[in-house]
C-alpha distance (Angstrom), angle and dihedral (degrees) to the residues before:
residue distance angle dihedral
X1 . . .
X2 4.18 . .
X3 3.62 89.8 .
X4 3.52 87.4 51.8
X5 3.58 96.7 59.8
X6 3.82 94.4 40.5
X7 3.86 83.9 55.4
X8 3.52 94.9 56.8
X9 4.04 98.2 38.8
X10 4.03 88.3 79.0
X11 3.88 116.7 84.3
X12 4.10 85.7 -146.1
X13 3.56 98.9 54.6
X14 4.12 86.8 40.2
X15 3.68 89.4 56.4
X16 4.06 96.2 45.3
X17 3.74 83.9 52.6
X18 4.08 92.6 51.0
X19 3.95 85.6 44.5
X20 3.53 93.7 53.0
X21 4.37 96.7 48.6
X22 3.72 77.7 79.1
X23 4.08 93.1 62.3
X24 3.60 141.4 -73.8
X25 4.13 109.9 -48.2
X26 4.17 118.6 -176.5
X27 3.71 118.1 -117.8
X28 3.92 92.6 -97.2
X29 3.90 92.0 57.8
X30 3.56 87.9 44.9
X31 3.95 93.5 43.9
X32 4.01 86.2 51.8
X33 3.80 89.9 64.0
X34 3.75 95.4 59.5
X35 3.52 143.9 68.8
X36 3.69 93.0 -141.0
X37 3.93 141.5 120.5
X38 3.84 102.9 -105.7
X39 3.57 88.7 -124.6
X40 3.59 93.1 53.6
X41 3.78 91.2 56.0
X42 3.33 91.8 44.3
X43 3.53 94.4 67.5
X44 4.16 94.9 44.6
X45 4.42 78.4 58.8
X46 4.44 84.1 51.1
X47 4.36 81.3 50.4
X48 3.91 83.6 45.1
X49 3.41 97.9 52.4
X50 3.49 110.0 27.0
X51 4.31 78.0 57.5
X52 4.00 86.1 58.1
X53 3.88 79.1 -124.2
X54 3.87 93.5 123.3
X55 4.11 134.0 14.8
X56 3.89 121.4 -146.6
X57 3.78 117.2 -148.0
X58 3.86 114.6 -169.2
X59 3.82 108.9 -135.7
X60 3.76 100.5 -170.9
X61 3.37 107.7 -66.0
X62 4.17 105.2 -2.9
X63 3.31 128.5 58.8
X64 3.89 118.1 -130.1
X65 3.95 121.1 -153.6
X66 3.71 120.9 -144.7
X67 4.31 126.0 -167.7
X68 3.70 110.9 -120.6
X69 3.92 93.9 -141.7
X70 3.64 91.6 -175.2
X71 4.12 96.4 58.0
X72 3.54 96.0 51.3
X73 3.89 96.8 38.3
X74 3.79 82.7 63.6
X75 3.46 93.9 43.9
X76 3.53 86.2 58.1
X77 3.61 100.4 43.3
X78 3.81 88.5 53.8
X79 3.83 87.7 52.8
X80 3.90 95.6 46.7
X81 3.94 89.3 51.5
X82 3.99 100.0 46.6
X83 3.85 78.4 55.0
X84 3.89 99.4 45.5
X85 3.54 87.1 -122.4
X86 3.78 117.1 161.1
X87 4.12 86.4 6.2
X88 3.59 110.4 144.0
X89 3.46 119.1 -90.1
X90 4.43 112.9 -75.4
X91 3.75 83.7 15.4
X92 4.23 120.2 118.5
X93 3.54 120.9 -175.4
X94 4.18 88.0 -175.0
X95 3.69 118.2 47.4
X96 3.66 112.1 -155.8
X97 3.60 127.8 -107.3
X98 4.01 116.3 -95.8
């Protein structure tokens, strides 16, 4: 779940994930978007993936990225209960530090 978090604490990597709700996009669509080295974004997709946030199919020559909803939902889930968020009401998951 670490590498989930450090995929997420990058504004790049957010934004490829945002840009890829809307469907799956090949690395030169993506690449367009950005005013990055390819190499550089190249690694933020190695973050991506090695987070099981996105998958990359090759498709003869291109690469296409796809969002693995169901990763970062439960990244996101784990996040919202360490917090208490969305716990019913006079219910704490954390109890605060005497």
């Amino acid at each position: 779940m670490n590498n989930v978090y450090k995929a997420l604490s990058h504004p790049v990597r957010r934004d490829i994930l945002a840009r890829l709700r809307h469907g799956p996009q090949t690395a030169g669509v993506l690449a367009e978007q950005f005013d990055l080295a390819k190499p550089t974004l190249s690694g933020h997709f190695s973050v991506l993936k090695d987070a099981n946030l996105i998958e990359a199919e090759r498709d003869g020559t291109r690469i296409v990225y796809h969002l693995k909803l169901s990763v970062l939902e439960e990244a996101l889930s784990g996040a919202m209960d360490l917090f208490g968020i969305g716990a019913k009401s006079g219910e704490r998951k954390i109890e605060p530090s005497s």
